[in-house]
N, C-alpha and C positions, 0 to 999 in steps of 0.2 A: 205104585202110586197110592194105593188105597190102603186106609188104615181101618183095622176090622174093632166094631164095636160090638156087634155081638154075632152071633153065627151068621144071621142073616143081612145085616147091615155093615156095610163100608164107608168109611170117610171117604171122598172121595174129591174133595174140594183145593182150596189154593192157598198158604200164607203167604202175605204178601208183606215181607219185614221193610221195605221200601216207601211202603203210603205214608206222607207226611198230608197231603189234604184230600178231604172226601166231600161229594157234593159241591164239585167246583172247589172254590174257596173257603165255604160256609163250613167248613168243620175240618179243624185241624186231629190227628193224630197221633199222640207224640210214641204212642208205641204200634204202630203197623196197624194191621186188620189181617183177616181170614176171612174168604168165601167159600163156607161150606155148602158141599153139595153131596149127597150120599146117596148110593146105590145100595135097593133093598135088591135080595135075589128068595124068592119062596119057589114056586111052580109055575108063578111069573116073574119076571123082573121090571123094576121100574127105578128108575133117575128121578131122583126129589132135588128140585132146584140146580140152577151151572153154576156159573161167574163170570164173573167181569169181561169185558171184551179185550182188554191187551192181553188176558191171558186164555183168550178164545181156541188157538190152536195149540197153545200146549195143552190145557184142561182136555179135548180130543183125542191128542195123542198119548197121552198120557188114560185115558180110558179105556183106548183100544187094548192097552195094554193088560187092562185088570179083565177083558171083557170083551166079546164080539158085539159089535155094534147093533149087531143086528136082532142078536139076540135080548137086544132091551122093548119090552112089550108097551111100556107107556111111559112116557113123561109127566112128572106133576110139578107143579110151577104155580108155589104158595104165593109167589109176589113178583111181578114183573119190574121191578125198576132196571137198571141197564146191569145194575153190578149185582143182581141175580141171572137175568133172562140175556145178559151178554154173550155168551156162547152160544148160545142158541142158533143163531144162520148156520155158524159152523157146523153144527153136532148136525143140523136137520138137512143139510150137501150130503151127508151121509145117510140118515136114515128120512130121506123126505117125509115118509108115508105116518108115521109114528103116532099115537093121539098122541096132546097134550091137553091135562085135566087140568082145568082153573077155574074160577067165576067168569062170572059173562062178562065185567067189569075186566079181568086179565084177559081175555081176548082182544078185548077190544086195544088195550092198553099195548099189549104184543105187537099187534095190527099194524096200533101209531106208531111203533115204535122202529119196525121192519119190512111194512109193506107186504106182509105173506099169508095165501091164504091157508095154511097150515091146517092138518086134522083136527079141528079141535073139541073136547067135548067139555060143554060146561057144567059144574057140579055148585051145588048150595048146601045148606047144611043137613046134616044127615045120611045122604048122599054117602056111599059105600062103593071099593073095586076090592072084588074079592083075587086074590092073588094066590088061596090054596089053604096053606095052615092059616095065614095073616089075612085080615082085613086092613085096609086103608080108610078111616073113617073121616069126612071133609065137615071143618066148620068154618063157616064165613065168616072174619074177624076184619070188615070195613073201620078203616083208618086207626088202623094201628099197624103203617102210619099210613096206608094208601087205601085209595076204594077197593084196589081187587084183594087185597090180602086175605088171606084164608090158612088155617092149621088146617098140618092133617098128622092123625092118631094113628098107629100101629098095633091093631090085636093083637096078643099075644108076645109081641117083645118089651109091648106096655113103653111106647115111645112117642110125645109128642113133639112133632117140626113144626117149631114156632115161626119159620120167619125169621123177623128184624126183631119181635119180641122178644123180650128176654138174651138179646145179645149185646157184644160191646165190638168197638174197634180196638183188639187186643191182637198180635201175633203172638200163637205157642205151638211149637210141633207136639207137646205133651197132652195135647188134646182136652182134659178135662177141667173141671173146676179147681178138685183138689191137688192138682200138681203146678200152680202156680202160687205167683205172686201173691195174697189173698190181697193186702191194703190196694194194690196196683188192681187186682180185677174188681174192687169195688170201687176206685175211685175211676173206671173206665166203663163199670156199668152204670151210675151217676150222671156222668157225664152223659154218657149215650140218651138215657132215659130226659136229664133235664133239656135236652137240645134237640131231643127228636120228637118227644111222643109229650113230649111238658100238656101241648094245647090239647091234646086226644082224650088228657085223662080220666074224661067221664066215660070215654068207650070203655078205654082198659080195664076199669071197677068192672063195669055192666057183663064183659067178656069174660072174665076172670072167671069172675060168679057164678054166669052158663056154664063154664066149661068145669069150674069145681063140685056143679050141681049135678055134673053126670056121674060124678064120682069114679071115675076111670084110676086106674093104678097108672103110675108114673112110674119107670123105674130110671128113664134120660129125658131129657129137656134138649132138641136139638136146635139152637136156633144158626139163623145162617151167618153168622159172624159172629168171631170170638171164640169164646169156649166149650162144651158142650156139661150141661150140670146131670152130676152122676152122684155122686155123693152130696145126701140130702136135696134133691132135684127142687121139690118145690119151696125150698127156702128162698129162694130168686122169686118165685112167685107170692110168696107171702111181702117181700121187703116191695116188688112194685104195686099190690095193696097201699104199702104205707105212702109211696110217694107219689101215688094218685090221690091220694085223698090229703089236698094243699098243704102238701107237704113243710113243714120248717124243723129248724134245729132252733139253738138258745145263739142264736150269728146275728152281727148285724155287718154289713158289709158295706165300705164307703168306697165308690166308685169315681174317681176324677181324671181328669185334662188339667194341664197348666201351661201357661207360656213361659212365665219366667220364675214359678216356684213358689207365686203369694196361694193360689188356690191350692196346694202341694202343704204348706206351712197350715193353710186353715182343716186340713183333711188332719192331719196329727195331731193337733191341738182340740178337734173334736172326736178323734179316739179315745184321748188321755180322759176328757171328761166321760165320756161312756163309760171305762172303763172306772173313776171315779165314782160312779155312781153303783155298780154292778159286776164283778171281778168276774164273775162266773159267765157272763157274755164271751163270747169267742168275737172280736173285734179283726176283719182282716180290714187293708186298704189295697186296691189296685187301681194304678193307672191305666186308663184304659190305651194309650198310646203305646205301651211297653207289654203290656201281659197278655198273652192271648185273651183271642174274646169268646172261645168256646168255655174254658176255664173261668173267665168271670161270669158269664150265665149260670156254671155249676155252683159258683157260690151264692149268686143270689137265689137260684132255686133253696142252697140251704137255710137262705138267711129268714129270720121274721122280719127285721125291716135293712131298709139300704138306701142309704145314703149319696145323691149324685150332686158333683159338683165340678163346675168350668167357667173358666174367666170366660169375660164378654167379649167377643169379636165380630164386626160387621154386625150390632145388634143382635148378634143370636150368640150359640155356644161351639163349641172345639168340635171339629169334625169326627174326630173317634169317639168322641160321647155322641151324639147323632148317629153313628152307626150302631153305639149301643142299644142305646134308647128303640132303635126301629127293632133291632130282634128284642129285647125285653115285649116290645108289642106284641108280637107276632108269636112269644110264647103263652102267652094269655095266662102269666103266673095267678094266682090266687092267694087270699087269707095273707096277705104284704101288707105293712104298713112304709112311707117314703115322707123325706124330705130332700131338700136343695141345697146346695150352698154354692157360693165363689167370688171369685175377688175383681173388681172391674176398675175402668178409671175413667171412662166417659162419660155412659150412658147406662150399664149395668142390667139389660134388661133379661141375661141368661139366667137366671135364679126363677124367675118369675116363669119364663119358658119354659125350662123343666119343671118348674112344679106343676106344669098344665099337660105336658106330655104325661107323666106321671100316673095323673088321675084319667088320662084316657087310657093309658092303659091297664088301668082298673086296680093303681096303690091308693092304699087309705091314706091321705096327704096326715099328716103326720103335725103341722105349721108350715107359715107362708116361706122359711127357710131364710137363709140368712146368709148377707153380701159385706164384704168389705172392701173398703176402697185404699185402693194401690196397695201398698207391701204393706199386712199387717203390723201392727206398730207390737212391742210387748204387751200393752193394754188392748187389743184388737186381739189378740191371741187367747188372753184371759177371759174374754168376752167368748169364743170361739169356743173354750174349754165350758165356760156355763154352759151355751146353746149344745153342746153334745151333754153334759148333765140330764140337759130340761128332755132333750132327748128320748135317754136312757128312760130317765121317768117315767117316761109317757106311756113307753112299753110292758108296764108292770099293772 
C-alpha cells in the first residue's frame, strides 16, 4: 500500500481515477483526485490525515497491511472535512484509544461530524510532538479553506503537510510534481486555487509570509490531494503569492446563455471588436449552458475583465448564467473590471440585471452594457463589434 518518500515517511493515501464530481456537485474533476494520507514512523509513529469514507475500509485494510494498528502512537488531522477525517470511525473501531492532534476548531468539527468522544488533544501554533529524531511542529492556518485547518512541519526531513493548501484534484500513481503532466498540473492547481481558496486570499498572503518568516527548509510540500512538490517545492508557494494577490492575466473572457443564437451572435461579434482593438488580449467566449462551470470561474479568475451576456426571459436572465453569477459572488474576485450584454424582444430587462449583480459583486462596471433587439440585423452586429472596440479601450 504505502509509497516510501523518504526513510521515515510513507504515502499512504487513495487515487481515486473515478471522481468526476467533488463537493457534491460544486466542482467537477475532469482528471480524478488523490487522498493523501502518510505515515511518519521515528521512535514514534503517527498517521497525518485518512480519506474519504467510500474508501474507509480499504484505506484500514490496506494499513494493516504496511503496519500494526496498534502500534500507531497518534493521529494528526490538519483538516477535518469528510474526504480527509472519512475513515476515521473505521481506523478508531480499531484503535479507539488513540489521541488525535488538531485545533479546538477540528474537534469540534470531528464531533459534528461523527458524534465521538474521541481522545482528543488540541494544539495551536507553535505547539510541538516530539516523535524522537523528528519534531512535528503545528501552525494554525484558519480558512484556508476551513476554521480548523492547520500545517504541520517535520524536523529534520524538512516536510511541510499542507492540507488542501497547495494541492489540486489530479490522479498520479507517480507521486510527484516532476513526473507528471506539467500544463495539466497547472491547469488543475488554477483551478483548485480559483474555486476553492479565491475568497480566503488575504489569509493565504498573511499565512504564507508567517510561515516563510520562520524560514524553515522545505525539501516536500505534502498537501492532501494531488501531487506531492519535490522538485523546486516552494515554487507552488511563490506562484499562490501571485494568485492571491488579485490576480489577472492580459484575458478578457465573455460569458453567455442564448435561446435562439441572437445573444451567441452578439458575444462573437464583440470578440471580433476586442480583438480589433488589441491583438495581444487572449479573448475566450464560453457558454455557460454547455462548458463546465468550474472551468469558466478559472477563466474569469484569469481574466481582467468579463463580459456576461443573456436574452431576457420572464424579465430576468437564463438560468445558467444565475447560477454563474451566484458563484462569481461567493468568490469574492477582485481588481475585475465587467460589462453586460444580450438580445431581448419584449421587455429586455437582463442587461440591466446583470450589470447590478455585477457591481454587488464587487466588478468595476465597466458601462451600462449593451441590448439588442430580436436577431441582430448585420448593422446590429457592427454596432456589437464597436461596443467590444469601446470595450477593449477602456481596459488600457
Amino acid at each position: 500500500m504505502g509509497k516510501q518518500l523518504t526513510e521515515k515517511v510513507s504515502w499512504v493515501g487513495k487515487v481515486d481515477w473515478e471522481l468526476t464530481k467533488f463537493h457534491g456537485d460544486e466542482y467537477s474533476t475532469h482528471r480524478g483526485s488523490s487522498y493523501n494520507s502518510y505515515l511518519v514512523r521515528d521512535q514514534k509513529t503517527v498517521l497525518i490525515d485518512t480519506v474519504w469514507q467510500p474508501f474507509d475500509k480499504e484505506f484500514v485494510s490496506r494499513l494493516k497491511q504496511e503496519i500494526d494498528l496498534k502500534s500507531i502512537d497518534y493521529i494528526v488531522m490538519n483538516h477535518n472535512e469528510v474526504d480527509h477525517s472519512g475513515a476515521l470511525p473505521e481506523l478508531m473501531r480499531e484503535i479507539p484509544n488513540t489521541p488525535i492532534y488538531c485545533t479546538v476548531n477540528g474537534a469540534k468539527i470531528i464531533k459534528g461530524h461523527y458524534h465521538q468522544e474521541w481522545n482528543f488533544v488540541t494544539v495551536k501554533t507553535g505547539d510541538t510532538l516530539d516523535l524522537g529524531d523528528s519534531k512535528l511542529v503545528f501552525v494554525e492556518a484558519p480558512m484556508l479553506h476551513w476554521p480548523d485547518t492547520m500545517f504541520t512541519y517535520m524536523t529534520g526531513e524538512n516536510i511541510l503537510f499542507s492540507n488542501d493548501a497547495f494541492g489540486q484534484h489530479y490522479a498520479t500513481e507517480s507521486l510527484y510534481n516532476d513526473t507528471v503532466d506539467q500544463a495539466e498540473l497547472f491547469t488543475e492547481a488554477l483551478k483548485y486555487y480559483a474555486n476553492i481558496l479565491t475568497p480566503f486570499s488575504k489569509f493565504v498572503t498573511k499565512k504564507i509570509h508567517e510561515v516563510l518568516d520562520l524560514k524553515l527548509p522545505v525539501n516536500l510540500i505534502c498537501p492532501s490531494h494531488g501531487v506531492i512538490w519535490k522538485k523546486n517545492p516552494t515554487a507552488i508557494v511563490k506562484q499562490y503569492l501571485k494568485w492571491a494577490d488579485n490576480y489577472q492575466e492580459n484575458q478578457v473572457t465573455l460569458v453567455y446563455d442564448t435561446m435562439w443564437n441572437s445573444t451567441r451572435k452578439m458575444a462573437e461579434a464583440i470578440a471580433l471588436g476586442i480583438w480589433d482593438t488589441d491583438s495581444s488580449i487572449t479573448v475566450k467566449l464560453m457558454n455557460s449552458a454547455k462548458e463546465d462551470k468550474n472551468d469558466i470561474l478559472s477563466e474569469v479568475f484569469r481574466s481582467k475583465a468579463i463580459l456576461i451576456g443573456s436574452s431576457t426571459i420572464n424579465n430576468g436572465y437564463l438560468y445558467s448564467i444565475g447560477g454563474i453569477l451566484e458563484m462569481i459572488k461567493g468568490l469574492k474576485f477582485k481588481n475585475k473590471r465587467a460589462a453586460a450584454f444580450g438580445s431581448y424582444g419584449w421587455s429586455g430587462e437582463a442587461v440591466k440585471q446583470l450589470t447590478e449583480e455585477l457591481e454587488k459583486s464587487g466588478f468595476q462596471i465597466v458601462n451600462p452594457g449593451h441590448r439588442a433587439l430580436w436577431v441582430p440585423s448585420e448593422d446590429e452586429l457592427l454596432n456589437c463589434r464597436e461596443y467590444g472596440r469601446q470595450f477593449a479601450a477602456s481596459l488600457s
